[in-house]
Legacy VTK file of the C-alpha trace (Angstrom):
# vtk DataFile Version 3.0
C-alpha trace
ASCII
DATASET POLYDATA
POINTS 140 float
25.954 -131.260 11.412
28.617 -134.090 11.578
31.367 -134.264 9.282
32.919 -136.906 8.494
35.657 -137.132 6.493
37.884 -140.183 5.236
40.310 -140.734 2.593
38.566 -144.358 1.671
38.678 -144.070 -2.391
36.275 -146.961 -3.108
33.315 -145.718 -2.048
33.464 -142.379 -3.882
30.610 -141.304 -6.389
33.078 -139.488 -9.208
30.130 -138.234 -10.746
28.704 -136.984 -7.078
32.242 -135.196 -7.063
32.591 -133.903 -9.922
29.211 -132.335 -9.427
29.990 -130.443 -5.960
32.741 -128.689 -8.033
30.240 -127.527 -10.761
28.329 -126.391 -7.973
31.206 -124.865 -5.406
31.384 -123.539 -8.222
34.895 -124.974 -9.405
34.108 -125.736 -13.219
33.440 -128.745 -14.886
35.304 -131.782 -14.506
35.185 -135.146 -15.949
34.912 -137.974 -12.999
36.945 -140.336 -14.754
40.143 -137.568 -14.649
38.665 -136.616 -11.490
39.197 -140.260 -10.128
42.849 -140.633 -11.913
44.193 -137.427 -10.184
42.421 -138.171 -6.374
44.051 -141.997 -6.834
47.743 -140.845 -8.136
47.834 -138.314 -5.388
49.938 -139.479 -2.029
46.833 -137.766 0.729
43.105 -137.497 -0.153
40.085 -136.761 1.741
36.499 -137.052 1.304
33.974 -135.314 2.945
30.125 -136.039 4.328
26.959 -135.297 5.888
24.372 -137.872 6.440
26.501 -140.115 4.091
26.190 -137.205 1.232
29.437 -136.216 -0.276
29.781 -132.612 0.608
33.603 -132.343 -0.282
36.865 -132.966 -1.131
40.948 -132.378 -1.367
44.201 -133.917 -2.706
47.506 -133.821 -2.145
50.651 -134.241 -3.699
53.795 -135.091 -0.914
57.255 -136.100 -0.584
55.929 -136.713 2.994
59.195 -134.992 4.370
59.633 -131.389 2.883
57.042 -130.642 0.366
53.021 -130.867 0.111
51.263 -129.500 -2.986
47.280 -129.148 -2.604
45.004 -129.353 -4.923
40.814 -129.094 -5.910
39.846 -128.369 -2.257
35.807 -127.984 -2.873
33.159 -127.647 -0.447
29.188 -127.708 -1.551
27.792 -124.311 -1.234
25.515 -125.001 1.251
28.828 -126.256 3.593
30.806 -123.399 2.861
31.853 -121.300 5.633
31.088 -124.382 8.318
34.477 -125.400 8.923
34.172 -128.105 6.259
37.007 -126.377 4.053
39.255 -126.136 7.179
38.890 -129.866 8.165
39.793 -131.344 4.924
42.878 -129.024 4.473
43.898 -129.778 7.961
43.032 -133.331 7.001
45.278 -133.452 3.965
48.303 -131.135 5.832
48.128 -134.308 8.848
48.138 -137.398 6.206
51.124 -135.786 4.312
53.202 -135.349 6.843
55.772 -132.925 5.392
56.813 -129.990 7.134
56.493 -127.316 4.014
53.072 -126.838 2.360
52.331 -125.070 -1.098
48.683 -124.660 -1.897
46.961 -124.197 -5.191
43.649 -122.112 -5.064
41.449 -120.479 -7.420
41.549 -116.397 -7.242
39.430 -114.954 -4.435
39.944 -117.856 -1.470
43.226 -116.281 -0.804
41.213 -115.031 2.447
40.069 -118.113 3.537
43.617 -119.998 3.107
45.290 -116.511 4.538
42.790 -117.619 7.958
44.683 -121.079 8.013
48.575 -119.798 8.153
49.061 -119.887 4.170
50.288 -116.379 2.453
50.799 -115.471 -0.690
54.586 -116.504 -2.799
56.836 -114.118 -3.832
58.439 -116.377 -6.574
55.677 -119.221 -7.142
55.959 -119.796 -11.055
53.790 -122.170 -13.393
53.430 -123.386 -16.702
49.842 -123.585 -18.295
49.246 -125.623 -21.674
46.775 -122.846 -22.448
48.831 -119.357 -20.597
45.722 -117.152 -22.012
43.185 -118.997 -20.498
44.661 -119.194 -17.081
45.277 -115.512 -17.275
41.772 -114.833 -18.043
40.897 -117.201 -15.052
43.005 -115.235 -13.017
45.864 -117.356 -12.158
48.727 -115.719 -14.202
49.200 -112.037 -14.263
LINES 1 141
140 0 1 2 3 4 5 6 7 8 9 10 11 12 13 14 15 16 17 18 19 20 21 22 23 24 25 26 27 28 29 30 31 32 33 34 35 36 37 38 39 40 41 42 43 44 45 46 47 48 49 50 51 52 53 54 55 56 57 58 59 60 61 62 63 64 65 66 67 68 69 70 71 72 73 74 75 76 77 78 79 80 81 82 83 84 85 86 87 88 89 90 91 92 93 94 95 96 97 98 99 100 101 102 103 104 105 106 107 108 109 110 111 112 113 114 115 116 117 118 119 120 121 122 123 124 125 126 127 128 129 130 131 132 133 134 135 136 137 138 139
């Protein structure tokens, strides 16, 4: 297999994307939001195989203190290849900052644990809908 990732925007199928996180599975997105949120974030990447979009990641970064990241998804068939792992380590390298916060969905916390990241004590967020993301196990 050889990976190759970039963080080259114009040649991304938004569709193709938002359909490796239906698949990952990550939920439904829309590619039009999903396009809006990868081009206002400061560090994106973009993974393939064979030129097939396989997966993806985005960062937010003050690019001195703080990174935030975001919708890390990897095709089912790519999970557990070290796809994941590059385009974390991809998005960590382009952002430059020395502190990283990463948001995950409930039950990766193993696979981020592998990469140096543990758990907050005093993380806090604010949900329009705070039932939903409770039932989607993000709030307790």
């Amino acid at each position: 297999m050889m990976l190759q990732l970039t963080s080259e925007l114009d040649a991304v199928d938004w569709a193709g994307l938002a359909g490796v996180f239906e698949r990952a599975p990550l939920g439904m997105r829309d590619p039009d939001v999903l396009e809006s949120q990868f081009r206002n974030s400061q560090a994106q990447c973009f993974a393939y195989v064979d030129a097939q979009l396989i997966g993806a990641g985005r960062a937010i970064s003050d690019r001195v203190s703080w990174t935030v990241i975001f919708d890390v998804v990897v095709e089912p068939d790519y999970q557990g290849r070290g796809c994941g792992r590059a385009i974390v380590e991809s998005l960590v390298q382009q952002a430059g900052a020395s502190n990283v916060l990463l948001f995950s969905v409930p039950g990766k916390e193993e696979f981020y644990g592998a990469m140096g990241f543990r758990r907050l004590l005093t993380a806090m967020a604010r949900f329009p809908d705070h039932e939903r993301a409770a039932d989607r196990g993000y709030l307790e």
